[in-house]
C-alpha positions, 0 to 999 in steps of 0.5 A, spaced: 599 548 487 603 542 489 609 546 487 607 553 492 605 549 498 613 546 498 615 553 497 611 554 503 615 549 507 621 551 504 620 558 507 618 555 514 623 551 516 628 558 513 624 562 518 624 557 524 631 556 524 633 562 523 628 563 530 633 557 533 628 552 532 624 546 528 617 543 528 618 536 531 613 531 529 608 531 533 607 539 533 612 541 538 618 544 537 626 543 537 630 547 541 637 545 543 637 539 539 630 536 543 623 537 542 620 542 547 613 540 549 608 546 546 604 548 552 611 550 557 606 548 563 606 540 561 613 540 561 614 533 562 622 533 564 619 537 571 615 531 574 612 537 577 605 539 576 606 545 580 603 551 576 607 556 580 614 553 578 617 558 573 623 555 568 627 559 571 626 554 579 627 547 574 633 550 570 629 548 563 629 554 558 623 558 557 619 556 551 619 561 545 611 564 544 612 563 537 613 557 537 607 554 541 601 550 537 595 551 540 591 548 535 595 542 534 595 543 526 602 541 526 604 549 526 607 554 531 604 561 531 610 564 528 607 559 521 600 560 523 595 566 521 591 563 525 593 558 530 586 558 534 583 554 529 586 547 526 583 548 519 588 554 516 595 552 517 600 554 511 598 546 509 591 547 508 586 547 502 583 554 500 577 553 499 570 558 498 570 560 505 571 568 506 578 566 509 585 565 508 586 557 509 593 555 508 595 563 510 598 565 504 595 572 505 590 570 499 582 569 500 579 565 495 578 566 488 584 571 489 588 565 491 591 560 485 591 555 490 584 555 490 581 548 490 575 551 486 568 548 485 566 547 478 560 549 475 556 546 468 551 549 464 543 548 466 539 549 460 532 548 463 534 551 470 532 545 474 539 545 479 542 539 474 546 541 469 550 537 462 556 535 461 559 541 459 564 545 463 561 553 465 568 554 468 569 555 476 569 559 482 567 561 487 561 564 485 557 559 480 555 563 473 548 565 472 545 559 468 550 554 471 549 548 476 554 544 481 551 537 478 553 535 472 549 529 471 542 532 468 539 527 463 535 531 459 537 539 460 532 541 455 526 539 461 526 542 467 521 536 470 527 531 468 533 530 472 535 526 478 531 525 484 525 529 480 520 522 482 521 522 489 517 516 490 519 512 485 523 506 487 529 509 485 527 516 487 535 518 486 534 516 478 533 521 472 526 521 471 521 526 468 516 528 473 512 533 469 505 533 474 509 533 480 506 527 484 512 524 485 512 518 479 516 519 474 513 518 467 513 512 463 513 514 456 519 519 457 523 523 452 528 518 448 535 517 454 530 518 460 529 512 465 522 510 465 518 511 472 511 508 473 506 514 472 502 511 467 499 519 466 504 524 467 500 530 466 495 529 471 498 529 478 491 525 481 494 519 477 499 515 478 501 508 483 500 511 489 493 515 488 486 512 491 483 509 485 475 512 484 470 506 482 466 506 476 468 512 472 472 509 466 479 511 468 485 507 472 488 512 477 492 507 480 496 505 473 494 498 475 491 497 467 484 496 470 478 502 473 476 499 479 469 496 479 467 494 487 461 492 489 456 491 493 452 484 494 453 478 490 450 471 490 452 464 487 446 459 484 447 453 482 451 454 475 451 462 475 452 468 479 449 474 480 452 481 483 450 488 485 455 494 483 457 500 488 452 504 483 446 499 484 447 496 478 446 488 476 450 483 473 450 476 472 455 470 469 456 463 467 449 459 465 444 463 461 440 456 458 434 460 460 436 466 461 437 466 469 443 471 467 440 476 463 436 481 469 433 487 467 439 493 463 436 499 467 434 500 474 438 501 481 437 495 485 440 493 493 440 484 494 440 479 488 439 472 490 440 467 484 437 460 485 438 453 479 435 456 473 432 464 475 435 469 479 431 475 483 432 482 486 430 487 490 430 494 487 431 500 491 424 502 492 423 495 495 420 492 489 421 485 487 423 483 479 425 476 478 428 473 470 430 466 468 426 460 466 421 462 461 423 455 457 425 450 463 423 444 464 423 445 471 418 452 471 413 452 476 412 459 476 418 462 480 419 467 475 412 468 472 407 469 478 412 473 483 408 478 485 407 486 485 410 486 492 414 490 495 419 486 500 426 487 505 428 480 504 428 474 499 431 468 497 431 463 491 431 456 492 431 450 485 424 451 484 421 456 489 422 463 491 420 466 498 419 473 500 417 478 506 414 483 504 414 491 507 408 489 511 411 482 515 408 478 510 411 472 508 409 470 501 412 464 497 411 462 489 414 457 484 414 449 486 410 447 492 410 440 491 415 439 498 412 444 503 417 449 500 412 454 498 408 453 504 412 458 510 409 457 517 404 462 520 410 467 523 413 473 523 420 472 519 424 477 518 430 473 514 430 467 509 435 463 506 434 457 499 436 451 499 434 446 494 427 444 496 426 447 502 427 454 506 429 457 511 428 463 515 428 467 522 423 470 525 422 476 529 425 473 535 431 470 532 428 463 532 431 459 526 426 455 522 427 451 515 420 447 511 420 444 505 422 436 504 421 432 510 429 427 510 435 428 507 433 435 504 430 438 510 435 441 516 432 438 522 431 443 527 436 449 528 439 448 535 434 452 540 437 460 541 436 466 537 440 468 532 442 474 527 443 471 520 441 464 517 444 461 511 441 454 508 445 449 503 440 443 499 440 439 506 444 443 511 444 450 514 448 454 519 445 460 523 450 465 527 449 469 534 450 477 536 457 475 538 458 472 532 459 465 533 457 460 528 452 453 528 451 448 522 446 442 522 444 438 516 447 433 511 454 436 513 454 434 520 453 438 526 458 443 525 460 449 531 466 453 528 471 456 533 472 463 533 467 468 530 464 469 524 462 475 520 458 472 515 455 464 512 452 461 507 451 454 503 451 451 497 450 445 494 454 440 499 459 444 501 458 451 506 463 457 507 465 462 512 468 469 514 472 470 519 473 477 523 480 476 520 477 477 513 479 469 513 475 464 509 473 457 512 470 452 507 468 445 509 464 440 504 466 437 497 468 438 492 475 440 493 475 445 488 469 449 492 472 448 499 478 450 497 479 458 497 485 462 495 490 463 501 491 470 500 483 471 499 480 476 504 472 477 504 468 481 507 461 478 504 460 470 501 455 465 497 455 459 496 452 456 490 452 448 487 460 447 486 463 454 488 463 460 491 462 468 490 464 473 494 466 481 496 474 483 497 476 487 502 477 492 497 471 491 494 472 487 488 469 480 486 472 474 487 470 467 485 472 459 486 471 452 485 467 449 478 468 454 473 465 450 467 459 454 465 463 461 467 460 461 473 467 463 477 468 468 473 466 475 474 466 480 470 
């Protein structure tokens, strides 16, 4: 190809000396032994700009038409086929375009100087094609493609760019669901993707992952299990799933986590040595105890009753019924089993006393007299309560949080979306999804920084809560399992 376009520059210089000129360097052309300007009307000898001045007025000599460069290629329209486009000149490429680039009167593949493009075999019809030539041309062959860097041209779902978001999405990889995620398990010399079922377009690491159904669609090696209540005692804890399904862990001495296998449930409240739920026809079951020192009848003698709220202390528990009643069974010995004469809405256990609000938001606590009774709530009306073995904590409608008792009194700035107290510690949540714990030991008072909630209990020396993703987590002693959730 080199050889015919020197040929070609040959043939010029022939043809331009034979008009009386050459090209010059800079695409103007010579005559008389200088090099005249291309456009005759900026010559730059006249030191006129006046248009109507003729060669003949300045005494210079008139330019040559074939000797203009008007597309500035570097070639006279007397070597130009086409001196109005600066890509085709007798210097050009020939490539596949329908026209004569290096005007030698041939177009395209009628030209043997033609820069071809090159064609390779695809097998598998996927626009990739192997490492093996199927000519070139201007037209590609039937069965041909212009890549040549097909992995594996027997699969029409492999090739680069097949998983286009994957991280490496120009990769070649195997795609056979179309969801984007190059399979993980592909044929033998195919990269690996992170599509943990390439056969189902519903799975893989960018998919919505459905709870409860024994499959992982978001290839994290786990179905989800989420959530919906969880409550920590004092050496166990308890939880309700998305189903309504119980399930509790840690201490089983006296079975206070072995709650009923069948039945859907809506609140669990898990106390020292049982545990009690509310079912979803409101009726109360409770579990644990039979075999303890310390049974005062909080399993066995709860009531056939129907109920919106309850709570489990140490030895006590407290219910309030579908009727506005409130009805406490279990060790009484305190006053824990005696609530007052009102109307209670909400209720929260501590280690011998209770807590409740009542129809008016008032927050009132009974049981032990002294260091295991909070005093009186500070006067106001309140949305929630929670209560600790000595301390409790209440929170108004605009979310803020007040705590009083063994901890000290305690006014949390910023507001809250949930509270509760253990043993001697109390965590909250923030609006942020942030949890705030204060108390001892360490262990419990110290959640994971990256931890975000949206529900959380407090138990004897850690902590349970919900994600916001809806999975549990749990914090602080670990020592009978009860910080590790299923």
């Amino acid at each position: 190809m080199r050889m015919r376009r020197n040929l070609k520059w040959a043939l010029l210089s022939v043809l331009l000396a034979s008009c009386g000129g050459a090209v010059c360097g800079d695409g103007t052309v010579e005559k008389d032994g200088r090099c005249l300007p291309a456009d005759p009307s900026s010559d730059s000898d006249s030191g006129s700009s006046d248009s109507s001045e003729t060669a003949a007025d300045t005494g210079e000599e008139a330019v040559d038409p074939g000797l203009v460069d008007a597309d500035g290629d570097g070639f006279p329209a007397a070597a130009d086929c086409d001196d109005s486009v600066p890509e085709v000149n007798p210097a050009a490429n020939e490539v596949c375009n329908g026209i004569d680039d290096d005007c030698d009167n041939l177009v395209d593949d009628a030209d043997p100087d033609l820069d071809a493009p090159l064609w390779f075999v695809d097998a598998d019809g996927d626009g990739f094609g192997s490492d093996r030539r199927d000519g070139d041309g201007c037209d590609m062959p039937e069965g041909a493609a212009a890549h040549p860097d097909d992995c594996d041209d027997s699969d029409p779902f492999t090739h680069p760019g097949a998983a286009e978001s994957e991280a490496a999405s120009e990769a070649c990889l195997t795609d056979a669901d179309g969801d984007g995620f190059g399979a993980t398990e592909p044929a033998d010399g195919v990269e690996p993707g992170t599509d943990c079922d390439d056969a189902d377009p519903e799975v893989s690491p960018g998919a919505v992952e459905e709870p409860w159904d024994d499959l992982d669609q978001d290839c994290n090696g786990i179905d989800l299990e989420t959530w919906a209540d969880v409550s920590a005692g004092s050496f166990h804890s308890c939880a309700i799933d998305t189903l309504g399904r119980l399930a509790c862990w840690g201490d089983n001495s006296y079975d206070q986590c072995t709650p009923p296998a069948t039945g859907s449930y809506t609140h669990v409240v898990a106390g020292e040595q049982h545990s009690c739920a509310i079912a979803s026809d409101q009726s109360v079951v409770c579990w644990g105890a039979p075999r303890s020192p310390r049974q005062y009848g909080q399993v066995s003698d709860t009531p056939d009753i129907q109920a919106t709220a309850i709570a489990a202390g140490v030895y006590t528990t407290c219910a309030v019924t579908v009727a506005g009643d409130t009805m406490c069974w279990g060790a009484g010995s305190y006053g824990e089993a005696t609530p007052p004469a009102v109307d209670l809405v909400s209720l929260a256990g501590g280690l011998v006393n209770m807590c409740g609000l009542d129809v008016d938001g008032n927050a009132l606590c009974w049981g032990m007299e002294g260091t295991h009774l909070p005093p009186d709530a500070p006067a106001g009306s309140y949305v929630s309560i929670s209560s600790g073995h000595s301390d409790a904590c209440v929170a108004d409608a605009s979310q803020q949080v007040t705590c009083w008792g063994w901890n000290g009194d305690v006014l949390l700035r910023g507001t809250y979306i949930d509270h509760s107290g253990g043993e001697y510690h109390s965590c909250a949540i923030d609006t942020s999804n942030e949890v705030t714990c204060w108390g001892r030991p360490a262990a419990a008072v110290t959640p994971p920084s990256e931890l975000r909630l949206t529900q959380v209990s407090s138990g004897g020396g850690h902590n349970c809560g919900i994600t916001t993703e809806g999975t549990l987590a749990c914090w602080g002693d670990d020592r009978m399992g009860q910080s590790t959730p299923p």
